[in-house]
C-alpha positions in Angstrom: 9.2 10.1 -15.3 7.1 10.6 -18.3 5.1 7.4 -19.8 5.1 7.2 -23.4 3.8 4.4 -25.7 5.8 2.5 -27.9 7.0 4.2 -31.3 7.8 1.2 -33.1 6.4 0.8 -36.4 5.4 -2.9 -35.6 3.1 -1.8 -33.4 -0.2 -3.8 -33.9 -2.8 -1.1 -34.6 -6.1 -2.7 -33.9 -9.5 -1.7 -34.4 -11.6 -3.1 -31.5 -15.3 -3.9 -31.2 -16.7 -4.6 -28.0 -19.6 -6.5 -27.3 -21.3 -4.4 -24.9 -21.9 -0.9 -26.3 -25.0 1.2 -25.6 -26.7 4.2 -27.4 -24.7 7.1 -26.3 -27.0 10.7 -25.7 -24.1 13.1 -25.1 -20.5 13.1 -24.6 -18.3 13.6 -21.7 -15.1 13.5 -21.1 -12.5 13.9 -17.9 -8.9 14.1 -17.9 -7.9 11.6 -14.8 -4.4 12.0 -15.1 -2.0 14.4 -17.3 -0.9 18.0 -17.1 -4.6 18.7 -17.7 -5.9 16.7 -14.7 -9.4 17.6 -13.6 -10.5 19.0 -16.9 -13.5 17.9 -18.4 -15.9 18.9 -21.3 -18.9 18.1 -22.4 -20.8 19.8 -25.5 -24.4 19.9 -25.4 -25.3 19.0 -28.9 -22.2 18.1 -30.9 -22.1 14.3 -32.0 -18.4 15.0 -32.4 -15.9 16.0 -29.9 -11.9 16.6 -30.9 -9.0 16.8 -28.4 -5.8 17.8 -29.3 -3.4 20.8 -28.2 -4.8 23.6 -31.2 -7.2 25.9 -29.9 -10.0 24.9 -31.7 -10.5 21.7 -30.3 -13.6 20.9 -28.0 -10.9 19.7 -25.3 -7.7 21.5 -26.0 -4.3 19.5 -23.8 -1.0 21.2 -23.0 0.3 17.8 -22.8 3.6 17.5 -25.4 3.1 14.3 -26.5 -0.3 14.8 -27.8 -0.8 16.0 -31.1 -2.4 18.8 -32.5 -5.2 16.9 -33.8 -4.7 13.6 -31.9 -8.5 11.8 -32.2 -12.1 12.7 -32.5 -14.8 10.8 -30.2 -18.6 10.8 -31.8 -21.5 9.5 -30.4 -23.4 7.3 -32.2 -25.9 4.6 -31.8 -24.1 1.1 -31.2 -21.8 3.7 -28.7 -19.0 6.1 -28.9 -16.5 5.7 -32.1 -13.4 6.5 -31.4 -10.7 7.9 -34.4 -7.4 8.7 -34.5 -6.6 11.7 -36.8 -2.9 10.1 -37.5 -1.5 11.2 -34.1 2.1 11.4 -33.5 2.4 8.4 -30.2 -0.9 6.9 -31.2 -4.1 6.2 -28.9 -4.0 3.5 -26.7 -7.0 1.8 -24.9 -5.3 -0.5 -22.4 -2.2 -2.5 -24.0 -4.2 -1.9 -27.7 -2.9 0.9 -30.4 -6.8 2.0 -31.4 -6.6 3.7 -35.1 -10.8 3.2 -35.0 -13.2 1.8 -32.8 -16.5 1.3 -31.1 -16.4 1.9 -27.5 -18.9 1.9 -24.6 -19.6 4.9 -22.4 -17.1 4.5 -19.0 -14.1 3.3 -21.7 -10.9 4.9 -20.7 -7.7 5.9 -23.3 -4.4 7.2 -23.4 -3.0 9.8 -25.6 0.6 11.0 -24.4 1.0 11.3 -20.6 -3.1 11.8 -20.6 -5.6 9.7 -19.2 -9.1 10.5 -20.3 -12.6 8.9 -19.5 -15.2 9.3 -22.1 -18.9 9.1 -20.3 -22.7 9.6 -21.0 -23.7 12.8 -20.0 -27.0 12.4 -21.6 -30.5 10.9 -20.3 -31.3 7.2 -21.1 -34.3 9.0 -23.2 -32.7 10.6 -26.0 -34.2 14.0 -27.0 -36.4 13.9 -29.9 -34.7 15.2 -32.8 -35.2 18.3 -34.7 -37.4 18.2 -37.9 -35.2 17.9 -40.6 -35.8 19.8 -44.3 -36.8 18.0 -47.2 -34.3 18.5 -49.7 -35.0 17.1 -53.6 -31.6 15.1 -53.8 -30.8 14.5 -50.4 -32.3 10.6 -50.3 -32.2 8.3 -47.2 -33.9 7.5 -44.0 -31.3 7.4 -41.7 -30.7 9.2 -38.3 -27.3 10.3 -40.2 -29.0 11.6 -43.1 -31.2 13.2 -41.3 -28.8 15.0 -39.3 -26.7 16.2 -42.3 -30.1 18.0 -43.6 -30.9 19.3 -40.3 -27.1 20.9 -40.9 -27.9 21.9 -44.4 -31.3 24.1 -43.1 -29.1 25.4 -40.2 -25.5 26.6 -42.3 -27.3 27.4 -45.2 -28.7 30.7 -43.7 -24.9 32.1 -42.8 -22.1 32.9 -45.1 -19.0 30.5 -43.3 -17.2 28.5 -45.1 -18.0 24.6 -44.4 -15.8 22.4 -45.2 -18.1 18.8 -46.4 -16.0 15.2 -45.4 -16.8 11.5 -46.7 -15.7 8.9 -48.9 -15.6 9.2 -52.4 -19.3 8.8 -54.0 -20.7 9.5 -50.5 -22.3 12.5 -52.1 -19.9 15.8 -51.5 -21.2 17.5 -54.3 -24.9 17.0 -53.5 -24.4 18.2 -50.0 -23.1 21.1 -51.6 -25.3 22.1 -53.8 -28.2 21.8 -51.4 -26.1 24.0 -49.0 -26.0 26.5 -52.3 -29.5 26.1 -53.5 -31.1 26.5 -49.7 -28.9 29.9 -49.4 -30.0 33.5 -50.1 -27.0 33.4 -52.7 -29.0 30.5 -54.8 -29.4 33.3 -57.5 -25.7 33.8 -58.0 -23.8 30.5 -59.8 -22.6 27.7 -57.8 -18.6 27.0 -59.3 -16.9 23.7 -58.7 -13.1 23.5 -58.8 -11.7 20.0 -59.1 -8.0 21.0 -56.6 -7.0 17.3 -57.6 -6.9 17.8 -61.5 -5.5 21.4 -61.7 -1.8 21.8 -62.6 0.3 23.5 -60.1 1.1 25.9 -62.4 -1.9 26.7 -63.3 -4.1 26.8 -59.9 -4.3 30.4 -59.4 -5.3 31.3 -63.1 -7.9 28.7 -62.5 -9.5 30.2 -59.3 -8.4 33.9 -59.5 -8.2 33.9 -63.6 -5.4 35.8 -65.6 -4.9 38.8 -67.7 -3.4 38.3 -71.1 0.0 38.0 -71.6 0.9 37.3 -67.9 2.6 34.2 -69.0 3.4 31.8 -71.9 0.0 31.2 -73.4 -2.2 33.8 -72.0 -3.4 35.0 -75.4 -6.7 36.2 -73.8 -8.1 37.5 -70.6 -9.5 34.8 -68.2 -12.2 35.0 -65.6 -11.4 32.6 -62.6 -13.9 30.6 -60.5 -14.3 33.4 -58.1 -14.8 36.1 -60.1 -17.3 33.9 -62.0 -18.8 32.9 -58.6 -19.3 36.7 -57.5 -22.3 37.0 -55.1 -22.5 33.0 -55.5 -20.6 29.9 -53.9 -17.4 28.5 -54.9 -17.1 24.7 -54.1 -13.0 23.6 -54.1 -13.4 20.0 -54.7 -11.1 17.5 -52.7 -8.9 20.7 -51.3 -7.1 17.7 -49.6 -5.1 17.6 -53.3 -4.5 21.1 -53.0 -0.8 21.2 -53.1 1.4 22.9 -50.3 3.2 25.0 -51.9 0.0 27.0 -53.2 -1.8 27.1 -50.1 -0.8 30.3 -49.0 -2.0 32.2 -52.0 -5.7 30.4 -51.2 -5.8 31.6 -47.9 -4.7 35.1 -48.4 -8.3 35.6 -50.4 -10.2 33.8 -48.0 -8.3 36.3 -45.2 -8.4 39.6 -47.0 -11.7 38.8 -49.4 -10.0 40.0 -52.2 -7.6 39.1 -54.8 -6.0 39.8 -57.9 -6.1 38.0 -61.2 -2.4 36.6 -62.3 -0.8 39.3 -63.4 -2.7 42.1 -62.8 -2.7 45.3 -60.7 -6.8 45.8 -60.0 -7.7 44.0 -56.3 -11.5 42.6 -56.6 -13.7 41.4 -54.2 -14.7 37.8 -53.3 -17.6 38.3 -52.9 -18.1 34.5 -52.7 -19.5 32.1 -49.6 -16.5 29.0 -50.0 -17.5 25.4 -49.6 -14.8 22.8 -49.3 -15.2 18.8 -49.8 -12.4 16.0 -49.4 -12.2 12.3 -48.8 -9.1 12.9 -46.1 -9.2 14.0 -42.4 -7.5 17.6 -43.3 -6.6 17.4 -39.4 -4.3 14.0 -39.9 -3.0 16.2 -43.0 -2.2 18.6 -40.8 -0.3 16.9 -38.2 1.6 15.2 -40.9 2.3 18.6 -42.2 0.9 18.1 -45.4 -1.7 20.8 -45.3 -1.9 24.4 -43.9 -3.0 24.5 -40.0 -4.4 28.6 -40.6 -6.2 27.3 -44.2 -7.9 24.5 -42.4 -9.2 27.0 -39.6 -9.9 29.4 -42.1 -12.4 26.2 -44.3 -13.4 24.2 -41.0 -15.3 27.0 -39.6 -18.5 24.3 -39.8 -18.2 20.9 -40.7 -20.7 18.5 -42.3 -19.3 14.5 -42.1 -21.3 12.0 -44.6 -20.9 8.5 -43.2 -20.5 5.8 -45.9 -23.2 3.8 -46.9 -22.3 1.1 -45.7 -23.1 2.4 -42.3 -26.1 3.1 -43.3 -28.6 0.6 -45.0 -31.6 1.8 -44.3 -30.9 4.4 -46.8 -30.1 1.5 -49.2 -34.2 1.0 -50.4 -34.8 5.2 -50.8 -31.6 5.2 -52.7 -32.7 2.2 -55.1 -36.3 3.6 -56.0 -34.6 7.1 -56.5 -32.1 6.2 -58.9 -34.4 3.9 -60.9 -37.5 6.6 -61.2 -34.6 9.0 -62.5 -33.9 6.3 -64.9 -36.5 5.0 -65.9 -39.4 7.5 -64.9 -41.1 4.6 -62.9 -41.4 3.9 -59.2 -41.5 -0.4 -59.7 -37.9 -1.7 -58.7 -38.1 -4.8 -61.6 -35.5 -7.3 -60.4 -34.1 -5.3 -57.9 -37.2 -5.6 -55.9 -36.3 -9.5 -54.4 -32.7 -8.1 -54.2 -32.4 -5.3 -51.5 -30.9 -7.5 -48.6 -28.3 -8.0 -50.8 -27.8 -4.9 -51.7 -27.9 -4.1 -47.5 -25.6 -6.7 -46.8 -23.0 -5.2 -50.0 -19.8 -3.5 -48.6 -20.2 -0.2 -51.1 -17.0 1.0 -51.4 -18.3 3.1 -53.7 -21.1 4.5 -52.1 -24.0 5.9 -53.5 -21.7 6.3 -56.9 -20.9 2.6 -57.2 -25.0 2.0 -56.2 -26.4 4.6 -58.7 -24.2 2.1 -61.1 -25.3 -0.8 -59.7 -28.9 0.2 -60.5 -28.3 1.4 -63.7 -27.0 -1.7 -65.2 -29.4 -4.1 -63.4 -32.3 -2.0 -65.5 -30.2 -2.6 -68.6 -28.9 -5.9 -67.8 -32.5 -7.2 -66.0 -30.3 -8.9 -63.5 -28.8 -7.9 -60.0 -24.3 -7.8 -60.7 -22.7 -6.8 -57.7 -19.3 -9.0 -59.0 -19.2 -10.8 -56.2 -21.3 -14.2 -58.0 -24.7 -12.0 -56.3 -27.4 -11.9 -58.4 -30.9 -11.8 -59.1 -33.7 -12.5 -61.6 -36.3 -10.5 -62.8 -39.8 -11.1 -61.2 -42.6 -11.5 -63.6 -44.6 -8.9 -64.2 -48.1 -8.5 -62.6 -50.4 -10.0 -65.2 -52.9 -6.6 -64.7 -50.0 -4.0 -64.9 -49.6 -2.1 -67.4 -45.9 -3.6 -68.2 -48.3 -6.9 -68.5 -50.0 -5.8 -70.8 -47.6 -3.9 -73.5 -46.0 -7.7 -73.7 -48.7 -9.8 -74.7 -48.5 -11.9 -77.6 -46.3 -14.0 -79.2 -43.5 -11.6 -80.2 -43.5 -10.2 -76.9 -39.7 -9.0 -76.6 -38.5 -10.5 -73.4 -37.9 -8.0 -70.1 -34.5 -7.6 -70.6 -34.6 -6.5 -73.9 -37.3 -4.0 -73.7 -36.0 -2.2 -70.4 -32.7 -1.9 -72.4 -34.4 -0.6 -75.3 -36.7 1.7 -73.3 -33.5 3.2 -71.5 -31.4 3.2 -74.7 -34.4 5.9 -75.9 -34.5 7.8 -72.7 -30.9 7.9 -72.9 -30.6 9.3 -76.1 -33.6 11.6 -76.2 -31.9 12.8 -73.1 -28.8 13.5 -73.7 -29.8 15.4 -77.3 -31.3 18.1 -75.6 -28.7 18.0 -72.9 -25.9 18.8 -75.3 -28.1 21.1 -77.0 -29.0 23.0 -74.4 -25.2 23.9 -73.3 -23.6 24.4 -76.5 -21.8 20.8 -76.5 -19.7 22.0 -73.2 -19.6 18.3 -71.5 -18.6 20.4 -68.1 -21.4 22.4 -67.8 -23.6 19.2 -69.6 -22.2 17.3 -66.4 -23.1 19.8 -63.9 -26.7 19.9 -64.9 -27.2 16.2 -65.4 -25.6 16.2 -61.6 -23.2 13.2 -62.8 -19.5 12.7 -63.1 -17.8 14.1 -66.8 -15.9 10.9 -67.5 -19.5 8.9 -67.2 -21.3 11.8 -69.4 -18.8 11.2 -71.9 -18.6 7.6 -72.0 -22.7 8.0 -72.2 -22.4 10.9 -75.2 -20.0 8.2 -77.1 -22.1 4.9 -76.8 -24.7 7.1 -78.4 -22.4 8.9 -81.5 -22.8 12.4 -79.6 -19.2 12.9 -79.1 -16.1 11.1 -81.2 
């Protein structure tokens, strides 16, 4: 008789961290028991491994009552995380419902009527890693850093579509535009579609563009994003918004590398490489049927994950002395020089979005916010610096008030030229001042340059 878990909603779904976990070198798993018995696999040098019963999993189950994406394993340095992609009866380690966890190497789990071990296949000496490119706005000294570049330097010389994963203000778009700029197509324009803000009825006039009079409105001819892309890249910004029902026309260009603008007859080449980004697992999107199994195979060809910061503070100080020389133009930290184990220790739901904020109005504030009561004062200058020396005297203005006057002159001076320079178009202003359109905006109003 088949053993399957309980399906009650009541379930406790715990996520487990064991005391004991160890650096893991290389994954390994086993099927002990199942209709798979006896297979194992082992890749020798992804940090990720998926099982599920679609083809293009690393272990791939005929087992029934496991899903088509049921969980991902990846090694990682306190062990081997463990993630279920929103499977249909659930992982189980021992009586425990595991939605995420740490595990040690030797850990064993169930996923239908499977049994699987997950092992170290590796040497207790890990292998040094390969040297990673330096890449202008790819900041942080972590392994996982790191190992997103080394990605970067190695998919940036093919033409596959990569589909880019993390939180939202991991950094999606940066990733992407490093992939662009380290490509032979870096001469061609890289075009960003935002899939969660386009009407439905408007999506495929927005990638594929429209001739005029195709519908109500259409009193010109439009160019879409990839015909505007043409020998470049065309990033589709959180494709996990994409809705269902226009799926199908997306993959039909990515299969046949042509398409036809809305309402027209003339087929044109896409002569574009496609990048995707999203904050979702597409695979638990998938298996809850709310996105396209052949359009995820046809984006997921390579996959870059970003990790959140949070898992990740050494990257926290690189990050810091990044945003405020792009600030400010100086290397000195000011008051957030006494603060970075706060900063460390911060949750960053964020990410690097909520930091670059953070940063940005400690220098105008001259105090560390991080709204949880955190907070930190500005250290004195160095009486032989040069910041020592421009407030000498008895109307010295205090630090506070001449950072934020400093930066309310870069600001302006800044943003002047940057509306001049693209014709007052905020969207394209955005996309070379690499920041978000609602922030530009909010900047171009404090300063009278928009209404």
């Amino acid at each position: 008789m088949s053993w399957y878990p309980p399906r009650v909603d009541d379930v406790p779904r715990t996520r487990l961290q064991p005391r004991a976990v160890r650096m893991v070198h290389r994954l390994r798993v086993t099927v002990e028991r199942g209709p798979d018995a006896g297979a194992t696999c082992a890749p020798d040098d992804d940090a990720a491994l998926a099982i599920g019963t679609s083809e293009d999993n690393a272990l791939v189950l005929a087992d029934p009552a496991v899903s088509r994406y049921h969980l991902e394993l990846r090694r990682t340095a306190s062990g081997v995380q463990l993630l279920d992609l929103g499977s249909r009866n659930g992982t189980w380690v021992n009586d425990l419902r595991i939605e995420r966890a740490i595990v040690p190497a030797g850990t064993r789990f169930r996923i239908g009527d499977t049994t699987i071990l997950v092992e170290d296949a590796g040497s207790t000496v890990a292998p040094p890693p390969g040297e990673a490119p330096r890449l202008p706005d790819l900041v942080g000294d972590s392994d996982a850093i790191r190992e997103v570049a080394r990605l970067i330097g190695k998919l940036a010389r093919v033409d596959s579509s990569v589909l880019i994963q993390g939180e939202t203000g991991v950094g999606k778009e940066v990733i992407a535009r490093a992939l662009h700029e380290a490509s032979p197509r870096r001469a061609a324009e890289l075009v960003v579609v935002d899939c969660g803000s386009m009407p439905a009825t408007l999506i495929a006039s927005i990638l594929f563009g429209h001739e005029k009079g195709s519908f109500t409105g259409a009193d010109q001819r439009r160019t879409g994003a990839f015909e505007r892309a043409r020998g470049g890249t065309v990033l589709l910004d959180e494709i996990g918004e994409l809705p269902l029902e226009v799926q199908p026309a997306l993959l039909g260009v990515l299969e046949r590398r042509a398409f036809t603008r809305v309402g027209g007859s003339q087929s044109l080449s896409a002569d574009v490489r496609v990048l995707a980004a999203t904050h979702r697992d597409l695979r638990a999107e998938v298996n809850a049927g709310r996105f396209r199994a052949d359009l995820y195979y046809r984006l997921a060809v390579a996959r870059i994950v970003i990790p959140p910061l949070r898992e990740r503070p050494e990257d926290i100080a690189p990050l810091v002395r990044h945003f405020v020389h792009k600030l400010t133009g100086v290397d000195e930290l000011g008051p957030l020089a006494h603060a970075l184990d706060a900063l460390r220790a911060h949750p960053w739901s964020g990410n690097v979005r909520e930091l670059r904020n953070v940063v940005e109005a400690a220098i105008v504030m001259g105090e560390l916010d991080l709204g949880d009561g955190t907070s930190a004062a500005p250290r004195p200058p160095n009486p032989e610096s040069p910041a020592a020396t421009a407030v000498r005297g008895a109307d010295a203005p205090s630090y506070r008030d001449a950072r934020a006057a400093a930066l309310h002159r870069f600001e302006a001076e800044y943003l002047r030229d940057l509306i001049a320079r693209t014709g007052g178009n905020a969207s394209e202003a955005a996309r070379l001042a690499r920041m978000d359109r609602p922030y530009l905006l909010t900047l171009l109003r404090k300063h009278g340059l928009r209404s």
